[in-house]
N, C-alpha and C positions, 0 to 999 in steps of 0.2 A: 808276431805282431799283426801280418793281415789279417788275423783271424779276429779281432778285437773290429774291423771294420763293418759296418752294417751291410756291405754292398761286393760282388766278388765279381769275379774273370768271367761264372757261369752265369751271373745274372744278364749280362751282356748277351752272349748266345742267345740268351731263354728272349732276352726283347729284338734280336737279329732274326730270329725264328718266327716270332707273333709278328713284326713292320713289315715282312717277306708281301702279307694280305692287303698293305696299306701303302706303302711307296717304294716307290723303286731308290735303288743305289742313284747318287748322285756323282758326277764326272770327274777323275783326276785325271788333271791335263796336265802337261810338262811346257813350259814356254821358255823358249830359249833365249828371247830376248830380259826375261827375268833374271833368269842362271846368269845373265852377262855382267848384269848389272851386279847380284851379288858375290858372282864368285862360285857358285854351285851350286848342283843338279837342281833346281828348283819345282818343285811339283806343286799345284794348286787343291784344294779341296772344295769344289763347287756345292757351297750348301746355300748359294743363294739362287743352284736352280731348285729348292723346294717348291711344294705350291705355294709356302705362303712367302717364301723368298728368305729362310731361315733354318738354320738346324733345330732353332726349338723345335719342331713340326714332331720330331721325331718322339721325345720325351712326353708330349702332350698326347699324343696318339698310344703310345704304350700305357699310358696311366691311366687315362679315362674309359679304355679295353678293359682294364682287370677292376674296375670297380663293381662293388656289386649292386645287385637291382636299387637296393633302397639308397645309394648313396646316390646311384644313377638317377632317381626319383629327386631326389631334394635338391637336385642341380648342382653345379660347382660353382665357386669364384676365386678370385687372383688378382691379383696386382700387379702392374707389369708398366714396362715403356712402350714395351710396341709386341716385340717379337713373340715374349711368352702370352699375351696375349692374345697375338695369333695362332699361336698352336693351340691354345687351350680351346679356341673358338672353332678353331678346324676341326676340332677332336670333335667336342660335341657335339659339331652338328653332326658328324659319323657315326655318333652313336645314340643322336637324338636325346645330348641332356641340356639343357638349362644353364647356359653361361652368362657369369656378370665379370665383367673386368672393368675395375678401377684402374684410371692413366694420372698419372699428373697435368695439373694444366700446363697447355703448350706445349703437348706428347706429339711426335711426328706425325702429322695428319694422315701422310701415306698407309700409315701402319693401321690409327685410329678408323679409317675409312674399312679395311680389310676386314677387323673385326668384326663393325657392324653389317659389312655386307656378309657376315659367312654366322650371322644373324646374333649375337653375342650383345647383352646388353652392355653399354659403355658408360660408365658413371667421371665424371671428372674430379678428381680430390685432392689436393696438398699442390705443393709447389713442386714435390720430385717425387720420383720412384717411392721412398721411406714413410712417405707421407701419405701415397694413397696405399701399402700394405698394411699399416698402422690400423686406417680404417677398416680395409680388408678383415685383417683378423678379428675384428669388432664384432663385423658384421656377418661376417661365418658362425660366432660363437653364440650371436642375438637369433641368428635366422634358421641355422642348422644349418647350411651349405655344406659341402664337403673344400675345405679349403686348399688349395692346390699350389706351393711355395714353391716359386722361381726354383731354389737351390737347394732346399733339403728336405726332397723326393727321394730316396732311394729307386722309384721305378724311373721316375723322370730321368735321371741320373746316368741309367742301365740303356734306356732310348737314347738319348743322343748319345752315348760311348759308339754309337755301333757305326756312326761312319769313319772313326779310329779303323773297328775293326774291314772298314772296305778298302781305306788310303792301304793298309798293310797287307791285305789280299792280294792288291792290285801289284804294289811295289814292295816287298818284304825288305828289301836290304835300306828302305827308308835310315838314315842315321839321327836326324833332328827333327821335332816337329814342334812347331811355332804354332800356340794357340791363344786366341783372346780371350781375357779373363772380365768378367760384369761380377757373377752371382759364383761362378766357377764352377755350374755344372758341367760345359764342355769339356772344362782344360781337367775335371777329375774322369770323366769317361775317358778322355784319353789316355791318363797316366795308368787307368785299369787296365784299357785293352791295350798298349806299348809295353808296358813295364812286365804285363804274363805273357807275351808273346816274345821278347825279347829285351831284358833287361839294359842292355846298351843301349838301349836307342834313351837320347835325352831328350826331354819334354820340356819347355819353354815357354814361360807364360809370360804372357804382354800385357799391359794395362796404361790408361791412360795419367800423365802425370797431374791433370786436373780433376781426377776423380781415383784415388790411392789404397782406396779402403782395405781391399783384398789383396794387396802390395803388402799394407804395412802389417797384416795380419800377418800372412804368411812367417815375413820376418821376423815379427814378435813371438810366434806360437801360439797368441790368442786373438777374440776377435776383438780388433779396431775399430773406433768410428773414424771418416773424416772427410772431409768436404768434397763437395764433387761442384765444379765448374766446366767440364767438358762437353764439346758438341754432343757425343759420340753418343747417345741414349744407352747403347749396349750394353757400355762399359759402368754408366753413372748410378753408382750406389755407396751409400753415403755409411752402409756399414759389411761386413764380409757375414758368410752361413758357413755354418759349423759341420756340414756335413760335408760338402766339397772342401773345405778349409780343413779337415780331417786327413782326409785323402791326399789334399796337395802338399799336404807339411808330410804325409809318410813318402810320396812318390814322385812330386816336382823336383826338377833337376837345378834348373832356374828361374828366374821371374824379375822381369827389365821392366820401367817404365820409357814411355815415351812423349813426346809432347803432342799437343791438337794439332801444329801446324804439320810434324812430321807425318799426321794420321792424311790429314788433307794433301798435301803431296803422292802419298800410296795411293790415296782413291784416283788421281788423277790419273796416274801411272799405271794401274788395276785399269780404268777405261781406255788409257793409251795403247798398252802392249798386249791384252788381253779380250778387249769389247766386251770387259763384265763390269756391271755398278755394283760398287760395293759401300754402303753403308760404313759408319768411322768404325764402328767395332770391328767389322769385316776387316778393314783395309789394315789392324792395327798389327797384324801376325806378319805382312810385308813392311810396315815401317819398321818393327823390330829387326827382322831379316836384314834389312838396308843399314841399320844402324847396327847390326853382329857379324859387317862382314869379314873380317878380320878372324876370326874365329871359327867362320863358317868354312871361309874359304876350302875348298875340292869334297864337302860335303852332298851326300846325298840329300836334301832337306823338304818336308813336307808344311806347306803352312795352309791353315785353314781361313778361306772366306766363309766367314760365318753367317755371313748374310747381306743380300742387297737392297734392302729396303729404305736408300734415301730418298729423302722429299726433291720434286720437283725444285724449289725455289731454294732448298740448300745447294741442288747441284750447281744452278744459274750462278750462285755466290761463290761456288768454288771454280766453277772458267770464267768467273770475272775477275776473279783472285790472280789465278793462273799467270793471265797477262798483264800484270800487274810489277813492277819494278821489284827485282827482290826474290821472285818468286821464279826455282828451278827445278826443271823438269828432270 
């Protein structure tokens, strides 16, 4: 049945081998005031020390490398909240092509600001995510761009698997790995590079209870639409992609939702016990952890922050929140 899949074990290698020229591994750190909290071994996945504060970095640098001259010539664009956006924008300016990303309005300024300072033109379209890819592919097929899809990249896909393959370098006997699910390229790199490396180890995928899509796909076997209401940008996509949603239906173990507040919680906790900012999607592979613990319990467990690029004036709202009646650390 793997063989029926677009994307394999070696295509990983092939983009661990080409990112070797472009970034370095990024930090698993063990915290033990973590492990306490859950119950076991707790490992982190720092992919919000990228440059641009994201694992996308990873996938946008791999893809925009193996294109060729003329595609490199007509520039690319994408659609994004924030992160794929910045990857796409990094890439480019690395290899001098021609970036347009469309945001939604009221896309995290932080993110928004990044793009354009890493020179990426930035168009504002639709009320969400769905809305400015809509015009996106409009606009790819009117202008010639090479269009460059959040989630159903196979090279995209094969880049970010590969810090799977550093958590498991570093710590082999990893038992669980908790990842955030948006678009599900992540949580399908991992299930590549865990499930050929060592079939035991379970793969976990989190998502937000205010944005469901790739939840209730999974479930179903096909793609879902459905509403997205949550902070979290990451996560908020209002339908699931068929190429990661491929993948995670042959090799996800599990797949929890959780709610906004739980997310907001982990991020505080992520800044408490750790001194890292983690963005809602980042923070959401430790609110799953905290709500599996039972389950987890004398587990070796690996979760990924997938990135730390909250806004300023979000943070301010969540330690105003904090001390707030209600609200437990």
């Amino acid at each position: 049945m793997t063989d029926t899949l677009p994307l394999h074990f070696t295509d990983l290698l092939k983009a661990q081998q080409n990112l070797r020229a472009y970034l370095r591994p990024t930090p698993l750190f063990h915290y033990p005031a973590l492990s306490a909290m859950i119950g076991a071994e707790t490992w982190v996945k720092h992919e919000n020390h990228q440059p641009v504060g994201a694992f996308k970095v990873r996938g946008g640098v791999h893809l925009i490398s193996q294109l060729d001259d003329a595609q490199k010539r007509a520039g690319v664009i994408a659609a994004s909240t924030g992160n794929h956006g910045q990857s796409v924008a990094y890439a480019a300016r690395l290899f001098g092509v021609r970036a347009i990303i469309a945001v939604p309005e009221g896309a995290n300024p932080a993110k928004v600001a990044s793009m354009k300072n890493l020179g990426a033109e930035v168009v504002f379209h639709g009320r969400d995510y769905d809305e400015a890819r809509e015009w996106v592919e409009a606009e790819a097929s009117r202008r010639g761009y090479r269009y460059i899809h959040s989630g159903n990249e196979p090279l995209l896909i094969a880049g970010v698997g590969t810090y799977a393959l550093e958590m498991l370098s570093e710590q082999p006997e990893l038992e669980v790995i908790i990842v955030p699910v948006g678009g599900g390229s992540g949580a399908a790199g991992v299930c590549l590079a865990a499930k050929t490396i060592n079939p035991s180890i379970r793969v976990i995928g989190v998502q937000s209870q205010q944005a469901p899509a790739a939840w209730r796909s999974w479930n179903a076997g096909k793609l879902v639409e459905a509403p997205t209401a949550t902070f979290a940008e990451g996560l908020a996509t209002r339908t699931a992609f068929e190429l990661p949603q491929q993948i995670l239906r042959h090799y996800l173990d599990d797949f929890i939702l959780v709610s906004d507040d739980e997310i907001r919680r982990a991020i505080i906790i992520l800044l408490a016990h750790t001194r890292n900012l983690a963005e809602g999607a980042g923070a959401a592979s430790l609110a799953a952890a905290l709500k599996l613990r039972q389950e987890l319990a004398g587990k070796r467990l690996g979760i990924v922050l997938s990135g730390g690029n909250l806004s300023i004036d979000r943070l301010r709202d969540l330690l105003a929140a904090e001390g707030a009646p209600g609200f437990k650390l």
